[in-house]
C-alpha positions as CSV (number, residue, x, y, z in Angstrom):
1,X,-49.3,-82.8,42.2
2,X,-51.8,-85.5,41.4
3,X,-54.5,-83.1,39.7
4,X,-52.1,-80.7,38.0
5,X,-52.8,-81.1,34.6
6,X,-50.1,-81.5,31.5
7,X,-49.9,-80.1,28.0
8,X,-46.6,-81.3,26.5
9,X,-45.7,-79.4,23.4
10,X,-43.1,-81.0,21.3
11,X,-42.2,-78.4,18.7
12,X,-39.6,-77.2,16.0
13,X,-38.7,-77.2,12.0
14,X,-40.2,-79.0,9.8
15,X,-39.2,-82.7,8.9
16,X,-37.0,-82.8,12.3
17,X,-38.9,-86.0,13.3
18,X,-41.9,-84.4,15.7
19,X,-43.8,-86.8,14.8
20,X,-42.3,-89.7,15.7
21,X,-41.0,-88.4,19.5
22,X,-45.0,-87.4,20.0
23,X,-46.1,-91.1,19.2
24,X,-43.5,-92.6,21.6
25,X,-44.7,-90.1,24.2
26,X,-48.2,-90.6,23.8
27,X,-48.2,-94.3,24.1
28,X,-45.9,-93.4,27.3
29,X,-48.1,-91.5,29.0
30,X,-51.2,-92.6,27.1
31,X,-52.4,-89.5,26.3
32,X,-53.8,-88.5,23.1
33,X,-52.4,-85.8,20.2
34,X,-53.2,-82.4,19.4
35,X,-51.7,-81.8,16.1
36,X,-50.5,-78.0,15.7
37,X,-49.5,-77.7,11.9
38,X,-51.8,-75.2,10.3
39,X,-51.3,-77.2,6.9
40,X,-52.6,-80.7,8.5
41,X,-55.7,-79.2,9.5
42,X,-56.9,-79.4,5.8
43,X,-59.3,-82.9,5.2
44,X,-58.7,-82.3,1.4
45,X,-54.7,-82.5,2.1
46,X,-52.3,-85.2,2.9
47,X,-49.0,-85.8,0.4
48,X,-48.0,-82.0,0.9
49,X,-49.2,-81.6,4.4
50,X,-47.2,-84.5,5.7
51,X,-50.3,-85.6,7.8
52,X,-49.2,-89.0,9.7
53,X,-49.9,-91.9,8.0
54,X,-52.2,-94.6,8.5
55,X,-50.1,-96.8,10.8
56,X,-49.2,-93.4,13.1
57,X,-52.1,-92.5,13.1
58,X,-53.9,-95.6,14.3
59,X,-51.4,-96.0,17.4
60,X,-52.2,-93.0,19.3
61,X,-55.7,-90.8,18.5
62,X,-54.8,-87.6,17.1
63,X,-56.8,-84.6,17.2
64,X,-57.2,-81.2,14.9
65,X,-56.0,-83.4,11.7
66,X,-58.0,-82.9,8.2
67,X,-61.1,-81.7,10.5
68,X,-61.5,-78.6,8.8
69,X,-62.0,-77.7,4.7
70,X,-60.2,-75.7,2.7
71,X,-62.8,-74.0,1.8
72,X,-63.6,-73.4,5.6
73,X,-62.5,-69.7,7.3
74,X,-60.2,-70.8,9.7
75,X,-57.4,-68.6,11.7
76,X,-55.3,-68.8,15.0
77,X,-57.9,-67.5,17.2
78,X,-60.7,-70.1,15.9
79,X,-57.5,-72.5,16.7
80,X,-56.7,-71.3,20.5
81,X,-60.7,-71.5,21.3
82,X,-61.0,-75.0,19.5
83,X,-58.2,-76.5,21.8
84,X,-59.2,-74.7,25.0
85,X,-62.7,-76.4,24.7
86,X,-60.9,-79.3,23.7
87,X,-58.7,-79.7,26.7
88,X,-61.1,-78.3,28.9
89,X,-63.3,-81.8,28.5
90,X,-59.8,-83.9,27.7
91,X,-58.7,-83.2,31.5
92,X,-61.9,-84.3,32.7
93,X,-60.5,-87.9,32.1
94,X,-56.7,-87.5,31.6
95,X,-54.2,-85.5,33.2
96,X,-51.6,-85.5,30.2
97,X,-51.7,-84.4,26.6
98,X,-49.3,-83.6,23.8
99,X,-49.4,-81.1,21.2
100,X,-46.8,-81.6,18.2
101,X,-46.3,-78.8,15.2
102,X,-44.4,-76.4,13.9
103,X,-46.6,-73.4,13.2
104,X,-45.3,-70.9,15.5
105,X,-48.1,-68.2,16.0
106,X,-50.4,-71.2,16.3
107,X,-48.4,-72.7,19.3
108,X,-47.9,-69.3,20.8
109,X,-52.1,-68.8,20.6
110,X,-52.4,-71.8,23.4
111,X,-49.6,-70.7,25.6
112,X,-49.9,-67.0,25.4
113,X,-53.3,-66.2,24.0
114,X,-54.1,-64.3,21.1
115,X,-53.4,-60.3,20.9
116,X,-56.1,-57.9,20.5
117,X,-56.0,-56.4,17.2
118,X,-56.9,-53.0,16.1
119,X,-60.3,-53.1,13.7
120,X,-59.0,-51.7,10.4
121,X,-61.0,-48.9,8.5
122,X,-62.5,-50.4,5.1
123,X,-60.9,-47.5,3.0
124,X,-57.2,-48.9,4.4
125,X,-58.0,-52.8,3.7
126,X,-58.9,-52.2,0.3
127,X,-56.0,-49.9,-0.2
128,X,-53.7,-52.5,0.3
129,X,-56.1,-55.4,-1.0
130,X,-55.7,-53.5,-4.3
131,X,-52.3,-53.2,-4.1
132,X,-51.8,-57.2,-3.8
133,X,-54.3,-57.5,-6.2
134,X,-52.2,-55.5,-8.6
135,X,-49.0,-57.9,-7.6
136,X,-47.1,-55.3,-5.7
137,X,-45.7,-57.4,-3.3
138,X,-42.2,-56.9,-3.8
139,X,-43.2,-52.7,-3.1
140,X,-45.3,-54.5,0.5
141,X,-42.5,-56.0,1.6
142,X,-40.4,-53.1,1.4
143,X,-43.0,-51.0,3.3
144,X,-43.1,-54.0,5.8
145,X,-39.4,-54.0,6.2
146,X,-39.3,-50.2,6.8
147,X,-42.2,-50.1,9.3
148,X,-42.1,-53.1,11.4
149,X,-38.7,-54.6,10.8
150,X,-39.0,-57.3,13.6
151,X,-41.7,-58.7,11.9
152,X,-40.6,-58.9,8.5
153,X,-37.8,-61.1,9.7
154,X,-40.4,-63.5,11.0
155,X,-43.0,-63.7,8.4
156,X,-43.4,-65.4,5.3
157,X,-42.3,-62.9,2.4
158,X,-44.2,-65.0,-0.1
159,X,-47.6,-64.8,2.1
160,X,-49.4,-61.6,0.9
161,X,-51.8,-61.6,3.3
162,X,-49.7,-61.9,6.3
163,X,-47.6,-58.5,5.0
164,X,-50.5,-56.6,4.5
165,X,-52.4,-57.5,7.7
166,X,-49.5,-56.0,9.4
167,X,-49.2,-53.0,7.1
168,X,-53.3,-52.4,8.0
169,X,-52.3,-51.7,11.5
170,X,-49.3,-49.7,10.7
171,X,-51.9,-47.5,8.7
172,X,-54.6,-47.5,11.2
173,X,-52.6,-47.0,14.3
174,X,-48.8,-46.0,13.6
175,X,-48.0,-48.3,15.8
176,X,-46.3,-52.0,14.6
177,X,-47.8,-55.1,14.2
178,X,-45.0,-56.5,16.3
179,X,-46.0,-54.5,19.5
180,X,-49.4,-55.8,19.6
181,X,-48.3,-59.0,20.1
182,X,-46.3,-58.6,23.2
183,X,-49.1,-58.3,25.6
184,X,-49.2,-60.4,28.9
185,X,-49.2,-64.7,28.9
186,X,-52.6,-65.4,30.0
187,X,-53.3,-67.9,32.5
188,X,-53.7,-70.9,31.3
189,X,-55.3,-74.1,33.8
190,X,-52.4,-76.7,32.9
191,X,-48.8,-76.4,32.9
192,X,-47.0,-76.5,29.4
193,X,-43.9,-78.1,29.1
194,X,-42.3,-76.9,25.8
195,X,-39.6,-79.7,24.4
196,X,-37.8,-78.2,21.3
197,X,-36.0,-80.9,18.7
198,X,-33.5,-79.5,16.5
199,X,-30.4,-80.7,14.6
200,X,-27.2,-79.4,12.7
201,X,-28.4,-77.6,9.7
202,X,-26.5,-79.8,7.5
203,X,-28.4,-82.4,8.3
204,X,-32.1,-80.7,9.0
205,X,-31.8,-79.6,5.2
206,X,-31.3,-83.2,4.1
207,X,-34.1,-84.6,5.5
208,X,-36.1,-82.1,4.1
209,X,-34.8,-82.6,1.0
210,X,-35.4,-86.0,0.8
211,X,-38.9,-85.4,2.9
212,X,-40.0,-83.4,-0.5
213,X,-38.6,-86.1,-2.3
214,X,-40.5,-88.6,-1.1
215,X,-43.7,-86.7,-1.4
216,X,-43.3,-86.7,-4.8
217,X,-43.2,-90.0,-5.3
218,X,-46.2,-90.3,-3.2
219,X,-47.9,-88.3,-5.8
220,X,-47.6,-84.6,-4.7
221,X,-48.0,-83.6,-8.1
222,X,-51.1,-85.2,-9.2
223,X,-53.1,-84.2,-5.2
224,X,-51.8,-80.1,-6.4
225,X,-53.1,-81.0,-9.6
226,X,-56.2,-81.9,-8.2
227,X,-56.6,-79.0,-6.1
228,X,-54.9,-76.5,-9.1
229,X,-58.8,-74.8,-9.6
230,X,-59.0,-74.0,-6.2
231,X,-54.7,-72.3,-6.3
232,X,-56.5,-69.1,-5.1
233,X,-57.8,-70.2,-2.0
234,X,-55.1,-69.5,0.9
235,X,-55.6,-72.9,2.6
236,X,-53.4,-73.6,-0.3
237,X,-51.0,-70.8,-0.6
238,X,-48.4,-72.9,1.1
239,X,-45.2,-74.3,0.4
240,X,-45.6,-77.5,-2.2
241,X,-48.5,-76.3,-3.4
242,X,-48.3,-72.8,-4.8
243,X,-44.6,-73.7,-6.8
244,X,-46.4,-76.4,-8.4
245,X,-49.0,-74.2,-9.7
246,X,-46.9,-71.9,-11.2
247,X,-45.8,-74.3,-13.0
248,X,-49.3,-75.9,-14.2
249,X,-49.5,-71.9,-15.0
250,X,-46.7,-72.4,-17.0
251,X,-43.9,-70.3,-15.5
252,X,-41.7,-73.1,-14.3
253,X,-40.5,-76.3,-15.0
254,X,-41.3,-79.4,-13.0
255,X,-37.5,-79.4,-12.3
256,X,-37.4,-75.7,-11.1
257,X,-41.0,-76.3,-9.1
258,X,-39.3,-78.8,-7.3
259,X,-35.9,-77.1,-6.4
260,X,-37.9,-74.4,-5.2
261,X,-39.8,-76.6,-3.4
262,X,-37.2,-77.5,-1.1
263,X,-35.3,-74.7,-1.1
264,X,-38.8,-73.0,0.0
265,X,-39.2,-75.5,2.4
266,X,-35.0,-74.8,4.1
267,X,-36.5,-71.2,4.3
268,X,-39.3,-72.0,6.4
269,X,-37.5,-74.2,8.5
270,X,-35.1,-71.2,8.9
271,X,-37.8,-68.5,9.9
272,X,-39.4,-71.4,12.2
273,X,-36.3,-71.8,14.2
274,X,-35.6,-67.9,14.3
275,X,-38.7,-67.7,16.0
276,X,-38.9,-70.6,18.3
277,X,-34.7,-69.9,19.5
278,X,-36.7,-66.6,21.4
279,X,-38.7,-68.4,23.7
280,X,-36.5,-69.3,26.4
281,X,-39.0,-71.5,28.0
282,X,-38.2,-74.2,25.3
283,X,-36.2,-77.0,26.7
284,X,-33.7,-78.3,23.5
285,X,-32.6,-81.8,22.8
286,X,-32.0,-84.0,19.9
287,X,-34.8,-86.3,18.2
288,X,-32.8,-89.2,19.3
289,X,-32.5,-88.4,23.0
290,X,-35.5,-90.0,23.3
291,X,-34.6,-91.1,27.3
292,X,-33.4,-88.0,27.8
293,X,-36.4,-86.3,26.7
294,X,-38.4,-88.3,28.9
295,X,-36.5,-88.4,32.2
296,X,-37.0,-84.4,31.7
297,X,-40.7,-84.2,31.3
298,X,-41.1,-87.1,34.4
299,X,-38.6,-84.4,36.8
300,X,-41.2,-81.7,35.6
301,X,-44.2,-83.5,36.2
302,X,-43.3,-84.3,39.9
């Protein structure tokens, strides 16, 4: 239909070549970019974040890219309202936009909506605040695993505040994290069409590889060097960042900070792809099946 409007999400692991496919499309359909990687957001950010460079980002206009600081409060549901009052003046003028990432809970906030959460009793947050505090994580994540097992094998183990949020609600309600976040799709005024890029894992974990590689020579270590006063600050507890400030702390070597790096990075990429393969509504294709790709979304927007 002539007024329907579009939001085209092109999603999956990181370095699998998102960006590129959303560029192509844009021009396309001359629509503009929402960018949907939590770690972009960041204005302070850009070897470690993988924010488009220059050229990219000069051929189509990209929104929700270093518009925020890291020293800014920002979460998933100041994301979802953000882009809803985004798109809500967008489609005043166009009928067709594109949102590109990889950060799953962020994608499922604008198709889904966000979950209503159980407030948390003070006594309970700083039970477990103290017990991150006191470097117990390997003792959270076994509680996490035993309480809410389906979503312990979808968060990051190495993001503290992730477990224990979900161990708050255990506490507070004896009920899951997990099963307050299965609550009805809201309705949403545009149709999403969710394109999903993957490739053999073979090759996926090369191009991260050399991804990381080539943000090193772009001078990842002197931007986290930078940035190493602020380590504690979570806009930075993120893959790149946080293995190369344990070793300005002194407990690896640039070597190791760098293998775990990537192998941090394949690990992601694993969990992202975990997540995103339960979504049925994702429609799969290789980056290079660029015609393919768009003879789909044309059939769907008919």
């Amino acid at each position: 239909m002539e007024n329907t409007k579009y939001l085209i999400i092109i999603l999956g692991a990181t370095g699998v070549g998102k960006t590129d496919l959303s560029i192509q499309l844009a021009q396309k359909y001359n629509s503009e970019i929402i960018s949907c990687d939590s770690r972009q957001f960041y204005k302070e950010l850009s070897i470690g974040t993988a924010v488009p460079n220059e050229t990219q980002l000069k051929l189509v206009k990209h929104n929700f890219i270093q518009n925020i600081s890291i020293f800014d409060y920002y979460n998933v549901s100041n994301f979802e309202t953000d882009v809803l009052d985004f798109l809500n003046k967008y489609y005043k003028k166009h009928n067709i936009a594109i949102m590109t990432g990889g950060s799953m809970m962020f994608i499922d906030a604008i198709c889904n909506g966000i979950d209503d959460m159980p407030n948390i009793d003070q006594e309970i947050r700083n039970f477990y605040s103290e017990k991150l505090k006191n470097n117990e994580i390997e003792n959270l994540r076994f509680e996490l695993k035993k309480t809410d097992p389906d979503f312990y094998a979808t968060v990051d183990l190495k993001n503290g505040k992730r477990i224990i949020r979900a161990l708050e609600v255990f506490a507070q309600t004896g009920k899951p994290f997990s099963s307050f976040r299965t609550k009805p799709q809201k309705n949403r005024d545009f149709k999403i069409i969710k394109i999903g890029l993957n490739i053999n894992r073979e090759d996926l974990y090369n191009k991260i590889n050399k991804r990381v590689d080539l943000m090193l020579n772009n001078g990842l270590v002197d931007e986290a060097r930078l940035f190493y006063p602020h380590k504690t600050l979570n806009a930075l507890n993120t893959v790149g960042y946080k293995e190369l400030f344990s070793h300005f702390d002194g407990t690896y070597s640039l070597e190791k900070a760098i293998e775990l790096i990537k192998r941090n990075s394949r690990n992601y990429a694993r969990r992202q792809m975990s997540w995103f393969n339960r979504d049925k509504e994702i429609n799969w294709f290789n980056p290079q099946e660029i015609t393919e790709i768009s003879n789909f979304i044309d059939k769907n927007m008919c």
